[in-house]
C-alpha positions, -999 to +999 in steps of 0.1 A: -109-008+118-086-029+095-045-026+093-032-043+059+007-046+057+021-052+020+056-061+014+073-064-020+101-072-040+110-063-077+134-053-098+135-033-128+160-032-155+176-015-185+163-046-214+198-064-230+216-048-207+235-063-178+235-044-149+241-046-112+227-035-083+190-039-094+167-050-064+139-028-050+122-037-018+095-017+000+058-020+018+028+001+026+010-003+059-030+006+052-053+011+079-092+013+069-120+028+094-157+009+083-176+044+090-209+031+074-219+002+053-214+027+024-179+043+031-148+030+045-117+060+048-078+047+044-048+058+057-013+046+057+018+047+038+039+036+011+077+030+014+104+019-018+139+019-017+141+035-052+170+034-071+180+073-067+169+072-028+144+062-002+110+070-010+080+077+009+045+087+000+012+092+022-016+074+016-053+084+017-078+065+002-118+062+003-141+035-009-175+053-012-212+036-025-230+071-031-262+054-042-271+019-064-253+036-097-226+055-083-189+043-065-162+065-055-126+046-048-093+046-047-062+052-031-043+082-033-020+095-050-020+064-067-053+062-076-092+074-079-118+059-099-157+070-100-180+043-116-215+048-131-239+021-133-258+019-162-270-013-159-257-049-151-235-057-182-226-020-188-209+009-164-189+041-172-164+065-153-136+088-150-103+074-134-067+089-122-035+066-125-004+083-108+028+062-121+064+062-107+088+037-120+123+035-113+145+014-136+185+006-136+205+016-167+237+011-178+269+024-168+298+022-189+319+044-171+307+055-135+340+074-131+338+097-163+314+119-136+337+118-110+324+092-086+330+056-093+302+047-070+277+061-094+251+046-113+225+053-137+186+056-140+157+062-154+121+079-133+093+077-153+066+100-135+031+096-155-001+112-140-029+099-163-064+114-164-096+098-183-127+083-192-137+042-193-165+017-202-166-017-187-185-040-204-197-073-192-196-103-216-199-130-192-207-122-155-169-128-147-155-117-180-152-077-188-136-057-215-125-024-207-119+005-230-103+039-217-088+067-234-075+103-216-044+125-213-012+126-195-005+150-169+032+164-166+044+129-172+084+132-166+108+113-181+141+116-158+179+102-169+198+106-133+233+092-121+235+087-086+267+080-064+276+082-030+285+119-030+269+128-068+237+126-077+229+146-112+201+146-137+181+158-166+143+162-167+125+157-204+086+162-199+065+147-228+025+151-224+005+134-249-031+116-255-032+080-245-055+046-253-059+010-235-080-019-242-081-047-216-099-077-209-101-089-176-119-118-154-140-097-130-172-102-104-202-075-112-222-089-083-215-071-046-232-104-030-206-127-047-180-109-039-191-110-003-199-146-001-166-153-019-146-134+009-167-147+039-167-184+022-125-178+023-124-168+058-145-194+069-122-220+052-089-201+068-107-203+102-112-243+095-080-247+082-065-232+110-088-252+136-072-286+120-038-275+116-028-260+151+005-261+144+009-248+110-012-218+120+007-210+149+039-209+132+024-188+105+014-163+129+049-161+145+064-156+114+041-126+107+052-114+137+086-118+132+079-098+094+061-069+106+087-064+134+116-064+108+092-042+088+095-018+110+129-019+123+139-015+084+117+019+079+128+034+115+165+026+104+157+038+069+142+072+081+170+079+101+191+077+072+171+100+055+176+129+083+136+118+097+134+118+133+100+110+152+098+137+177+096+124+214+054+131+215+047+106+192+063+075+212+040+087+241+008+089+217+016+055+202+019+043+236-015+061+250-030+048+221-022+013+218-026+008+262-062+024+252-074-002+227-057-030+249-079-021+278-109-020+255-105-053+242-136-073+258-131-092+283-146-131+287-170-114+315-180-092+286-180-122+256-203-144+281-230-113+289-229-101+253-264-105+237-251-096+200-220-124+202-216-109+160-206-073+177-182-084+199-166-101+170-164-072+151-153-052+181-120-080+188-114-078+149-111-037+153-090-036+187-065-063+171-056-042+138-054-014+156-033-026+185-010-040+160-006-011+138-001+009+168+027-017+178+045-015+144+046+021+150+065+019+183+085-003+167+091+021+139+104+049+168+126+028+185+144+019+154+141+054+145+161+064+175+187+036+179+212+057+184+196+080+215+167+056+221+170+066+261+178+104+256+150+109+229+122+097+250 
């Protein structure tokens, strides 16, 4: 098992206008379960302070090789791709694109709606279903071609102020094209070597720059801890609460894989020394997604931290 923690930060904007108030932060913890060679699950979730109010979103995702010619993959509900292969310069598919962009507009006078706080925004909601061809020029360079239909895409002009919050849905379906052309790898084997040639050279790197690597790993640390302190805050904001159970089953869980890590008894008897590997790889990801997720609680219940547990 893997656990992948993305932060970000953007901002989006109103174009010639000048506007305050216009940064968006946010993450999404991922946490992938290898079942087989030929499918890995995903679960986690996806947090952005938008622009109207916090936003959170489930994630599920799959990465599925059915056969030689077929892949299912994606994350969801942002989105799913199935991919034919034809041959090696030529594949084929159907694809789903959820989109959700918030952007800042201008307000020229916040009070005219009776709260001065207030400021407006624009939602664009676009759910986008179709078919595409990838075709290989060179073995890193493809074109793609894609055409399909919008599903209840929603356009949405909102105001939102401390104690106001008002808007007006227009929905607009319609047909849609793209062309791109796009540096890409059509070969599984490079793609592995690339990755296992990387994390050789991060292992080396780290091995002749102690230092360096040590304070890199502290200040991961210290961002996954704020991480999570910010989304248990930012729940409780929202009116979320983590009920009392789920402090007990992050804490059953993550004492679990701690005691399962292997021991150096267990690293010196090992005959398959690559297992044992893979085993310490799975009970670190899991121990520290487990850990962000106490984290989470606690800052959840700042507040009543003694009485909620």
């Amino acid at each position: 098992m893997e656990c992948i923690v993305r932060l970000f930060l953007r901002r989006n904007k109103e174009a010639g206008k000048k506007v305050n108030d216009l940064m968006q932060y946010g993450g999404a913890v991922i946490t992938t379960w290898v079942k087989s060679p030929a499918l890995s699950l995903k679960l986690g979730v996806y947090y952005n302070k938008e622009y109207y109010r916090s936003l959170f979103i489930p994630l599920v995702g799959i990465d599925w090789k059915m056969d030689d010619k077929n892949d299912l993959f994606g994350l969801l509900p942002s989105n799913l791709v199935y991919q034919h292969k034809v041959n090696k310069i030529f594949y084929w598919g159907a694809t789903f694109h959820a989109v959700t962009n918030a952007y800042r507009m201008e307000t020229v006078d916040p009070c005219a709606k009776g709260d001065c706080s207030g400021k407006n925004y624009l939602r664009v909601n676009d759910n986008q279903a179709g078919l595409f061809a990838d075709t290989y020029i060179t073995p890193k360079i493809v074109f793609t071609a894609e055409a399909g239909y919008t599903i209840l895409r929603k356009y949405r002009y909102g105001f939102k102020g401390d104690d106001l919050h008002t808007y007006m849905d227009y929905k607009n379906d319609n047909f849609y094209i793209r062309a791109s052309l796009a540096t890409g790898c059509v070969s599984d084997i490079i793609f592995i070597t690339t990755k296992t040639t990387f994390m050789r050279n991060l292992s080396a790197w780290g091995r002749n720059h102690k230092w360096s690597a040590r304070f890199l790993i502290i200040l991961s640390y210290v961002l996954l801890n704020w991480l999570g302190i910010k989304t248990g805050i930012l729940l409780n904001d929202t009116g979320f609460n983590f009920s009392p159970l789920a402090l007990f089953a992050f804490i059953a869980v993550f004492s679990y894989r701690y005691f399962m890590y292997p021991f150096k008894s267990e690293k010196r008897n090992s005959i398959s020394a690559r297992r044992i590997l893979r085993k310490t790889k799975n009970l670190r990801s899991s121990s520290c997604c487990f850990f962000i997720c106490m984290i989470v609680y606690m800052a959840n219940h700042h507040n009543d931290l003694f009485t909620a547990a």
